[in-house]
C-alpha positions as CSV (number, residue, x, y, z in Angstrom):
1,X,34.7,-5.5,-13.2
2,X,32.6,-5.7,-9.8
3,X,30.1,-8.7,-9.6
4,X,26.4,-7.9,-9.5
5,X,23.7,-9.2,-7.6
6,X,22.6,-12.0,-9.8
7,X,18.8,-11.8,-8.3
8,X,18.5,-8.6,-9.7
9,X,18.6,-10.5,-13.3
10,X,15.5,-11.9,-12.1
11,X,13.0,-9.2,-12.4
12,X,10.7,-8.7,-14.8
13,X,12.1,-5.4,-15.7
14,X,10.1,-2.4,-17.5
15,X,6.5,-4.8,-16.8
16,X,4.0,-2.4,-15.7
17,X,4.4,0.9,-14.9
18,X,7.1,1.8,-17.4
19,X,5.2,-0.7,-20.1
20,X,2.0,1.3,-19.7
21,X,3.7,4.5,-20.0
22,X,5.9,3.5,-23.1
23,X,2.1,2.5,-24.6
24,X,0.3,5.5,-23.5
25,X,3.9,8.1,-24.9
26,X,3.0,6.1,-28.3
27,X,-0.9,6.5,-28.4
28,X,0.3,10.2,-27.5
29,X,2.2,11.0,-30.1
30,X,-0.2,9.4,-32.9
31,X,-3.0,11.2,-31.7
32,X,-1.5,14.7,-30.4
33,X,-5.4,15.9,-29.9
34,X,-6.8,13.2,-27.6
35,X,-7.4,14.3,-24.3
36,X,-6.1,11.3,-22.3
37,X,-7.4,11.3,-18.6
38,X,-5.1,9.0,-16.8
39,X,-6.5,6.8,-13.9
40,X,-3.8,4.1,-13.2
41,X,-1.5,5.3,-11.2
42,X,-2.3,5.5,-7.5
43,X,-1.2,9.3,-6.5
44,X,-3.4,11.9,-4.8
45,X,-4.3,14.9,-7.0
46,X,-5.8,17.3,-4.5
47,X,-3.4,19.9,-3.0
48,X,-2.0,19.4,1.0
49,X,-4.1,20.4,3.5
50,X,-4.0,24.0,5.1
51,X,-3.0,22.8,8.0
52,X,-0.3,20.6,7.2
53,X,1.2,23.1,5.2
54,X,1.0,25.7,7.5
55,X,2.5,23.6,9.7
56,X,5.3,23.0,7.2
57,X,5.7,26.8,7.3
58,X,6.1,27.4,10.5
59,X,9.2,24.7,10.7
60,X,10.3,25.7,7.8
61,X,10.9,29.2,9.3
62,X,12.7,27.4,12.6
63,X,15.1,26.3,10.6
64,X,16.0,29.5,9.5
65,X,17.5,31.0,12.8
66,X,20.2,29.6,14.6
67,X,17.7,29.5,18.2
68,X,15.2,27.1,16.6
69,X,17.6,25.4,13.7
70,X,17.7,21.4,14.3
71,X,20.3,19.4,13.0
72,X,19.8,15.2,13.1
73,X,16.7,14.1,14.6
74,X,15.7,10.9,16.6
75,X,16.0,8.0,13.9
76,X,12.5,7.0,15.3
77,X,10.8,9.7,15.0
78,X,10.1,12.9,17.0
79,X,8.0,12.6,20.0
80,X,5.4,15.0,18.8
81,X,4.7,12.9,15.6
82,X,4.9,9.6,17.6
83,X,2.6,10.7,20.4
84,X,-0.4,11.8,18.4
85,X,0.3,8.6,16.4
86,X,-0.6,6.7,19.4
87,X,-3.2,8.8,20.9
88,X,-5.7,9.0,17.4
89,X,-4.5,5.7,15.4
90,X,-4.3,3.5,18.3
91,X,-5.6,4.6,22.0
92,X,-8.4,5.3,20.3
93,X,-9.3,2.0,18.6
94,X,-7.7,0.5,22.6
95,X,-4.8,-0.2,21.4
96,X,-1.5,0.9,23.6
97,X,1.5,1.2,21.7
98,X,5.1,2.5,23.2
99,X,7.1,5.1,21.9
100,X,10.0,2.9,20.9
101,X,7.6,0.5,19.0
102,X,7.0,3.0,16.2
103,X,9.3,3.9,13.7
104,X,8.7,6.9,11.5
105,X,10.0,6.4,8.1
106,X,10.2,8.4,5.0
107,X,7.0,5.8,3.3
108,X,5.6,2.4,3.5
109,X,6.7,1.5,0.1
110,X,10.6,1.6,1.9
111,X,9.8,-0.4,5.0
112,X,7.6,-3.1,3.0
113,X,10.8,-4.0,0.7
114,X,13.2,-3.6,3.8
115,X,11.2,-5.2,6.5
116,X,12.6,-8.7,4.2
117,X,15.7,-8.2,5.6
118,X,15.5,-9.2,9.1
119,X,14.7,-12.7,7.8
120,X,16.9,-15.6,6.4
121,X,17.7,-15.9,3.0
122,X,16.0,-19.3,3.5
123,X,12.8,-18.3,4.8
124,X,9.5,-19.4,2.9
125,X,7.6,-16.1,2.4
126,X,3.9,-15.9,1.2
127,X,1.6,-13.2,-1.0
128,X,-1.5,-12.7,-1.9
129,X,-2.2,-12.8,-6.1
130,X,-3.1,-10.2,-7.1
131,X,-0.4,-8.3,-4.9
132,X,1.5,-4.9,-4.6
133,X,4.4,-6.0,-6.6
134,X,6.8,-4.6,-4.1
135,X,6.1,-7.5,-2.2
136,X,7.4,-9.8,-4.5
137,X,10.1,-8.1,-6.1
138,X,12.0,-7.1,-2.8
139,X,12.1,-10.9,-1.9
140,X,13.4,-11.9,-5.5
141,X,16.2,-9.7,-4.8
142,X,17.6,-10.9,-1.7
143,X,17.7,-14.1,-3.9
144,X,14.4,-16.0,-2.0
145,X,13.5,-17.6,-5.7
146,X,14.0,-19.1,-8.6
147,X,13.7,-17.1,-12.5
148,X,10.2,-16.4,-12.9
149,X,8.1,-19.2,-14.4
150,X,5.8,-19.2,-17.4
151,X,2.6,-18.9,-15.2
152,X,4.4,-15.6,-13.5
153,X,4.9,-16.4,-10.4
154,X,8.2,-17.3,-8.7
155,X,9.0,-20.9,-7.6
156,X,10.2,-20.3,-3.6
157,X,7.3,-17.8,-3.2
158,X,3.4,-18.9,-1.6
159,X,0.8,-17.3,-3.7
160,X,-2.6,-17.4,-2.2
161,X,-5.0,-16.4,-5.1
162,X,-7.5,-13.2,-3.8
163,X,-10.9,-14.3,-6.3
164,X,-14.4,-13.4,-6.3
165,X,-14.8,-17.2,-5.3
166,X,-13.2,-16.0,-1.7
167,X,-14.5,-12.5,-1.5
168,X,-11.1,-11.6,-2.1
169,X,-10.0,-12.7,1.4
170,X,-7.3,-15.7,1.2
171,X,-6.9,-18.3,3.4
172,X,-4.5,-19.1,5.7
173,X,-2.4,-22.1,4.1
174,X,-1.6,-25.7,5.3
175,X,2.0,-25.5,4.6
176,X,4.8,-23.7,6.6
177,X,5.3,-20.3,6.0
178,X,7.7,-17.9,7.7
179,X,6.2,-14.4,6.7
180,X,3.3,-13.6,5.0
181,X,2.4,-10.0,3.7
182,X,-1.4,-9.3,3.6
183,X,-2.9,-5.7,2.6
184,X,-6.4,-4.4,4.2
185,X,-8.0,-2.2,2.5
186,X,-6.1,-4.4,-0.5
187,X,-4.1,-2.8,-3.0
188,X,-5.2,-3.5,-6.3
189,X,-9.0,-5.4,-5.7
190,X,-10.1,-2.7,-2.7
191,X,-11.7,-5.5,-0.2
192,X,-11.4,-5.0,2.8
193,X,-10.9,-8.2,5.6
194,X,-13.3,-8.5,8.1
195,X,-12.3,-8.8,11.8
196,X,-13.3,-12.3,11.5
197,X,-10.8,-13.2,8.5
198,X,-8.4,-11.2,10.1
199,X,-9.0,-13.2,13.4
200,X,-8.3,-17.1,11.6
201,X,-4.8,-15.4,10.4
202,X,-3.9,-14.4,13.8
203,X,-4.6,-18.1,15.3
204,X,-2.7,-18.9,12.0
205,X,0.3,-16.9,12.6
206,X,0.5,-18.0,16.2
207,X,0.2,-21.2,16.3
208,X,2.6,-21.5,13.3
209,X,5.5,-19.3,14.6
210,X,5.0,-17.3,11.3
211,X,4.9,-13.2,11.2
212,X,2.6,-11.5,9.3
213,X,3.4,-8.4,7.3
214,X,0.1,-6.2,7.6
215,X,-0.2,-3.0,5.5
216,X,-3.0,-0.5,6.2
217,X,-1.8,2.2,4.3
218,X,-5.5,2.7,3.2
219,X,-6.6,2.0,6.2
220,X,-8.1,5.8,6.8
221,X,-10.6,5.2,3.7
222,X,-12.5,2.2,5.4
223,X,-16.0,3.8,6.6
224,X,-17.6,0.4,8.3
225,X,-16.6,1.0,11.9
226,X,-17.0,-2.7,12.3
227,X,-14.2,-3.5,9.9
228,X,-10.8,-3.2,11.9
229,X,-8.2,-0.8,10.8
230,X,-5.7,-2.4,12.4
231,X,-4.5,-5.5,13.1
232,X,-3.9,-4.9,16.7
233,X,-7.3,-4.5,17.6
234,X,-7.5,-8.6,17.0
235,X,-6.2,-10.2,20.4
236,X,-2.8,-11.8,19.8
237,X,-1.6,-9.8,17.0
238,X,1.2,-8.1,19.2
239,X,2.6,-11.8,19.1
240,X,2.2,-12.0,15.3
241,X,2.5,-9.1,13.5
242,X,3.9,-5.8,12.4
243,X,1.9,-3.0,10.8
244,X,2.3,-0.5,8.0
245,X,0.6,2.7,7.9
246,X,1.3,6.2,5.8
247,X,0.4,9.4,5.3
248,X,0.5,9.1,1.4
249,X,-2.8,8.9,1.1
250,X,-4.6,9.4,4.3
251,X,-2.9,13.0,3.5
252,X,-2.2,13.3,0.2
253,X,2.3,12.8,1.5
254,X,3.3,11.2,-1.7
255,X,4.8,13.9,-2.9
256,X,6.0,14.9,1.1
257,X,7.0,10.9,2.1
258,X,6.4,10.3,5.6
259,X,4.8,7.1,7.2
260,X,5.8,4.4,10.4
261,X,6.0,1.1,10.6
262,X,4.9,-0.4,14.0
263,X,6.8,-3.6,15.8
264,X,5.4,-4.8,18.9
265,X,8.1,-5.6,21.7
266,X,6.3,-9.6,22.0
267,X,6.9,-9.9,18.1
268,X,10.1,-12.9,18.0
269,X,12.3,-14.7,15.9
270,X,14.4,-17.4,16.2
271,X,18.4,-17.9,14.9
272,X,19.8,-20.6,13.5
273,X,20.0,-22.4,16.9
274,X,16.9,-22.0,18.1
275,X,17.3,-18.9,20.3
276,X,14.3,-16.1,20.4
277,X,15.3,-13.2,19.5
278,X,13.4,-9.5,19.3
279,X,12.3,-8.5,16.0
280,X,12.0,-4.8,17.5
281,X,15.1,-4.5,18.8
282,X,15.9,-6.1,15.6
283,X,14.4,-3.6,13.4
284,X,15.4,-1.0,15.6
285,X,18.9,-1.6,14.6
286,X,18.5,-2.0,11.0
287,X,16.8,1.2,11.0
288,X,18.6,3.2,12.9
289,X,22.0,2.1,11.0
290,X,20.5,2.7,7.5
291,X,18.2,5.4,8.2
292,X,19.1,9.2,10.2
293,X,15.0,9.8,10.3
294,X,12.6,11.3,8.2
295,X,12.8,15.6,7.5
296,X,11.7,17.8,10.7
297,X,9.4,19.8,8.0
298,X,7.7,16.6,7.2
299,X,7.8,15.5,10.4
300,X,6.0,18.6,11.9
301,X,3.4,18.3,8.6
302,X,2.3,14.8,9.4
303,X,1.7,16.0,13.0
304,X,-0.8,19.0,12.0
305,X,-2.6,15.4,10.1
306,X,-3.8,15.0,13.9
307,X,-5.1,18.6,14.7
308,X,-8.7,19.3,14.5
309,X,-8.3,21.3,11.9
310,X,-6.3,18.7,9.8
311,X,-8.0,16.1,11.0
312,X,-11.1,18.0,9.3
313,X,-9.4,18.7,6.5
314,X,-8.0,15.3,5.4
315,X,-11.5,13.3,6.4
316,X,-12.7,16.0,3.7
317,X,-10.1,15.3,0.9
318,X,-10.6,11.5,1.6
319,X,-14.8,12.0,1.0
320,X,-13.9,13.4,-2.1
321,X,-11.7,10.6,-3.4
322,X,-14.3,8.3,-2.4
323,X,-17.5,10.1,-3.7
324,X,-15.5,9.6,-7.3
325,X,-14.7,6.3,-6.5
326,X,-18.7,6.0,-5.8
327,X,-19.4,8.2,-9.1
328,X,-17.1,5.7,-10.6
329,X,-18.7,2.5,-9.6
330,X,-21.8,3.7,-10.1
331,X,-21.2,4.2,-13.5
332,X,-19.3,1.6,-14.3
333,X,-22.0,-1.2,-13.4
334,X,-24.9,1.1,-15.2
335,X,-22.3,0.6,-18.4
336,X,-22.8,-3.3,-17.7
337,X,-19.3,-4.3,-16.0
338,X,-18.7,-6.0,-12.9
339,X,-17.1,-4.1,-10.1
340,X,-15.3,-4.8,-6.8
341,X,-13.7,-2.4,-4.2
342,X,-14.1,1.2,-4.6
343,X,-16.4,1.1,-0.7
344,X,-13.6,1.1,1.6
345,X,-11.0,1.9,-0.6
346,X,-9.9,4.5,-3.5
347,X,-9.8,1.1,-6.2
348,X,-11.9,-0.3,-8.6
349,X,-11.6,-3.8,-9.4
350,X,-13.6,-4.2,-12.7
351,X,-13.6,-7.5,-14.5
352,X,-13.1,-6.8,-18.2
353,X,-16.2,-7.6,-20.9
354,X,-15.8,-11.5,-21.4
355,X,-13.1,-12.3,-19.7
356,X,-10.6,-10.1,-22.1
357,X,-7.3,-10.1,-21.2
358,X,-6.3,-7.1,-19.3
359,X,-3.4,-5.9,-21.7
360,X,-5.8,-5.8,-24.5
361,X,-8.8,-4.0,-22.2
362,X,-6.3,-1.5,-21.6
363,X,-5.4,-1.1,-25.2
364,X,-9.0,-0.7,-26.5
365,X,-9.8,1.8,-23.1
366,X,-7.0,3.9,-24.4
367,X,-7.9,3.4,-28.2
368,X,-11.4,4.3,-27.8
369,X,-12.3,6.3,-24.7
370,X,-8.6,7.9,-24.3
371,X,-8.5,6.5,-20.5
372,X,-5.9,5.0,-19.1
373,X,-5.7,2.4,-15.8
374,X,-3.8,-0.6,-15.0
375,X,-3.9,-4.0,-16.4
376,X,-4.6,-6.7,-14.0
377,X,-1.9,-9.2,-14.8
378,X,0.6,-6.6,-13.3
379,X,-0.5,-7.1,-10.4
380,X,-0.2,-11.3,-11.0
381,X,-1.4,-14.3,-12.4
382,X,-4.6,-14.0,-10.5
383,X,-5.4,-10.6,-11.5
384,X,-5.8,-11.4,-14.8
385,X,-9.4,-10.5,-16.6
386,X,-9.4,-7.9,-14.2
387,X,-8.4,-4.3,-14.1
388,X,-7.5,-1.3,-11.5
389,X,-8.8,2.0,-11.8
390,X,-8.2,4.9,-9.1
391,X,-10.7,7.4,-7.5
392,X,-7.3,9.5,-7.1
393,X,-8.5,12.5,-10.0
394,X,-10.6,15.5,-10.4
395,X,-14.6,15.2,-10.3
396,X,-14.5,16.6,-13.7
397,X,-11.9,14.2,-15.2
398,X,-13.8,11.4,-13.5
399,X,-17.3,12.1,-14.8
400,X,-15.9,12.7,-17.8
401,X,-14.0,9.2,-17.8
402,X,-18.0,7.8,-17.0
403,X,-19.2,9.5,-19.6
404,X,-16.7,8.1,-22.4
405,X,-16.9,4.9,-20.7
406,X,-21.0,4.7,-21.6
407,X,-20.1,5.9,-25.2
408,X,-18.0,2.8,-25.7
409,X,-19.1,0.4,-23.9
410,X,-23.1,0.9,-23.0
């Protein structure tokens, strides 16, 4: 019998998602008549854009004839995805990026539990709490920590607790850390970090050796122009960091998978005997070994995102997520709760009446008012008392989730 990766023996298996789901299939089949408006999950609910799917079309159509049928693809990503990528994410914020420093992929959920790899089994890696649980699990697989512990977290991993008491922003830590992940506009609280947090974690990273993980996969739905969307428009951060961006929800792709992952040429490691050693050319490899490139169809999609006409069309779909996450807010704090996020991100980040714990909020929220979100504690220690609801839903189903919400709790 083949031997298993024992790490795998480590995860919490069946925690969140599938534990929510297993409640809300029972609730479901007791009560066959409730309507049940589901707000946990975070996946886009309005159809692609005209122009993306027009442009989807058209390649699909190419494909079809043997003049215009492509085979295999550049494992980096077409030039006319990567180009407009530069030009409207980056040139215009002045940031230059090259070509061979982005790295289309088929979604940031892929490169933020393979971008562990290019790092030593040994390496000290730190996440913020609450955290996208990706994060954490990716690293417990390659065998980075111990069983889990009876607070939740695993010994070998940094947690930096993301509170009200900090604004949600965490501070850099004393001790040595490798790589640290950080997530702006944060998935699950919704705060954004300003340019001047963001600037002490550069300094941070830089004078520590360490590399930060940054992931702006939300990074369209921030509205403050003085907030940065990137971490590249912080000076250093080319030294420091690699960035994570997607087209999930910018463009409604989670369906359509398509996002990049950007590595700086300056970015270095070190081996065991002290040599530097490029974590692009690095990357590079790994990617192009395991990966032949993301679909020409999704590839041509993501580049009709950069149009006028999708650009337009996806700043449009993005209001709309965020006048429901204002709707939401809005009538969340007139029921009496407190709320976080939901301003520059599609979250809310509600703490539940009197401190409950967040399994038993969500039980009563699905008892009662037949909505369904996600329990803090998935998310970690820290995000217990708290709870995620997404903007990701219909106006109807969202002012109807308002008004059940003041039944029951106002």
């Amino acid at each position: 019998m083949a031997r298993i990766n024992d790490h795998y023996q480590k995860l919490r298996a069946g925690y969140l998602f599938p534990e929510i789901g297993r409640r809300v299939r029972e609730f479901a089949a007791a009560h066959p008549d409730a309507k049940i408006i589901r707000m946990g999950i975070g996946d886009v609910t309005e159809p692609l854009a005209p122009a993306i799917t027009a442009a989807m079309h058209a390649a699909v159509d190419e494909l079809a004839t043997r003049e215009t049928f492509r085979g295999y693809g550049p494992e980096q990503g077409y030039d006319f995805l990567l180009d407009p990528i530069r030009e409207h994410d980056y040139r215009a914020r002045g940031i230059e990026l090259a070509r061979d420093e982005i790295f289309v992929s088929d979604g940031s959920k892929c490169d933020s539990g393979n971008i562990q790899e290019l790092f030593d089994a040994g390496a000290t890696m730190a996440v913020t709490d609450p955290v996208y649980p990706v994060y954490v699990d990716s690293n417990v697989m390659a065998g980075r920590t111990g069983a889990v512990g009876p607070d939740g977290r695993y010994p070998g991993l940094v947690y930096l607790p993301t509170t009200p008491a900090n604004q949600f922003s965490p501070t850099p830590p004393e001790q040595a850390i490798d790589v640290v992940y950080l997530c702006s506009p944060n998935n699950p609280t919704g705060a954004v970090m300003t340019r001047e947090a963001l600037t002490r974690w550069v300094a941070w990273a830089r004078a520590r050796g360490a590399v930060i993980v940054f992931d702006a996969a939300y990074e369209a739905y921030i509205s403050d122009p003085a907030l940065p969307r990137s971490i590249y428009e912080i000076d250093g951060a080319r030294e420091c960091a690699v960035e994570m961006r997607s087209f999930s929800k910018r463009a409604g792709f989670t369906g359509v998978r398509c996002a990049f992952l950007v590595v700086p040429k300056e970015l270095m490691g070190k081996t065991a005997a002290g040599e530097s050693v490029s974590i692009n050319a690095m990357w590079a490899r790994r990617h192009t070994t395991k990966f032949n490139g993301a679909s020409y169809v999704v590839q041509r999609g993501a580049a009709a995102v950069y149009t006028p006409d999708g650009l337009a069309q996806t700043g449009a779909q993005i209001a709309f997520y965020m006048e429901n996450a204002r709707l939401l807010r809005e009538g969340l704090a007139a029921a009496g709760f407190t709320v976080h996020g939901g301003v520059h991100a599609p979250y809310l980040w509600l703490e539940t009446p009197g401190g409950a714990p967040s399994w038993d909020f969500f039980d009563r929220l699905l008892r009662d008012a037949h909505l369904v979100g996600t329990p803090g504690a998935g998310f970690g220690p820290a995000g217990e008392g708290f709870f995620r609801l997404s903007a990701f839903n219909s106006r109807a189903n969202v002012e109807e989730a308002i008004s059940r919400i003041h039944r029951v709790f106002a």
